[in-house]
N, C-alpha and C positions, 0 to 999 in steps of 0.2 A: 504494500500500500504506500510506503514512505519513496520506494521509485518513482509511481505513478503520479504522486502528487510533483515530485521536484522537475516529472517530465514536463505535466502541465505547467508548472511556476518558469520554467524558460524558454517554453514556448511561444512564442511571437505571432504565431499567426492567428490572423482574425481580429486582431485588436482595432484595424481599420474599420471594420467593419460595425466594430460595436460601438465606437466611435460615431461612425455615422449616423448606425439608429438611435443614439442618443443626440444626437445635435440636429438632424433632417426633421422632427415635430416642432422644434423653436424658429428654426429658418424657413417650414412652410409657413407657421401663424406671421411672421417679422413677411415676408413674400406677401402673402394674401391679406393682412393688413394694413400692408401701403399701398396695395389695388384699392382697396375699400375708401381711405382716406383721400387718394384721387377722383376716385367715384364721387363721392359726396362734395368735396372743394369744385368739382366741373360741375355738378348739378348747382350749388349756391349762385359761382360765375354767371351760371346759363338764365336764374331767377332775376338775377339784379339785372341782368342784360334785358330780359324783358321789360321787369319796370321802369329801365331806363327809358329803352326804346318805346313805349308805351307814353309816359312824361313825356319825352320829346316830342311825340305827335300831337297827343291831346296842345302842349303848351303853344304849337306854332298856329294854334286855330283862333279865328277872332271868337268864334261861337261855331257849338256843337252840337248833332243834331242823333236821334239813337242810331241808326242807321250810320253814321263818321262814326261813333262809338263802338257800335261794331265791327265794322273793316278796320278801328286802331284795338281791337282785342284778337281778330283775326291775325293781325300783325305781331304782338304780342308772342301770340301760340304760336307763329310760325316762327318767331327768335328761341325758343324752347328746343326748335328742333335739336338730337332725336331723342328727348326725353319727351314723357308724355307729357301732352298740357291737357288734358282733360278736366282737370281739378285748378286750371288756372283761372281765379276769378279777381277784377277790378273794382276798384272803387277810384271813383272819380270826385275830385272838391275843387270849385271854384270860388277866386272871390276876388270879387265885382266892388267896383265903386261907382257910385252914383252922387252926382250931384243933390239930389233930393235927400237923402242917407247921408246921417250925421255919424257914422259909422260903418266901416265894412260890410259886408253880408256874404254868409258863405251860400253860392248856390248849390 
């Protein structure tokens, strides 16, 4: 028994190996973690780029009518592209001044 063992204890081979399947579950989570965190940082970009692009349209209009409103939500959904925009929804505020209005008003 006391050969057997000192054969194994100088033994070298394999040690790569166990090596690896000890180290290959940390480096796929660290691998497939920073896909995920790419993932999510491109969809964020792709939201603000909407509302950007959305802003800018509504703001370059004297007045808006539902119909402009929606070809600038159209527009919106199609700056989303290729994440879905199905669940993208607008809210629009404006504010107006008028001579008569001792104050702002938001339409």
């Amino acid at each position: 028994m006391g050969r057997l063992t000192r054969c194994f204890r100088h033994d070298c081979r394999g040690v790569g190996a166990i090596e690896f399947a000890l180290i290959f579950p940390v480096m796929l989570t660290a691998v497939l973690g920073s896909v995920q965190v790419f993932l999510l940082a491109r969809a964020k970009m792709l939201t603000v780029a909407a509302a950007r692009n959305l802003a800018d349209l509504v703001s370059q209009q004297d007045s808006v009518t539902a119909a402009t409103i929606s070809d600038f939500c159209i527009a919106g959904r199609l700056s989303m592209q290729p994440l879905s925009s199905a669940t993208l929804k607008a809210a629009i505020a404006s504010v107006g001044y008028s001579s008569a209005a001792t104050a702002p008003t938001i339409v």
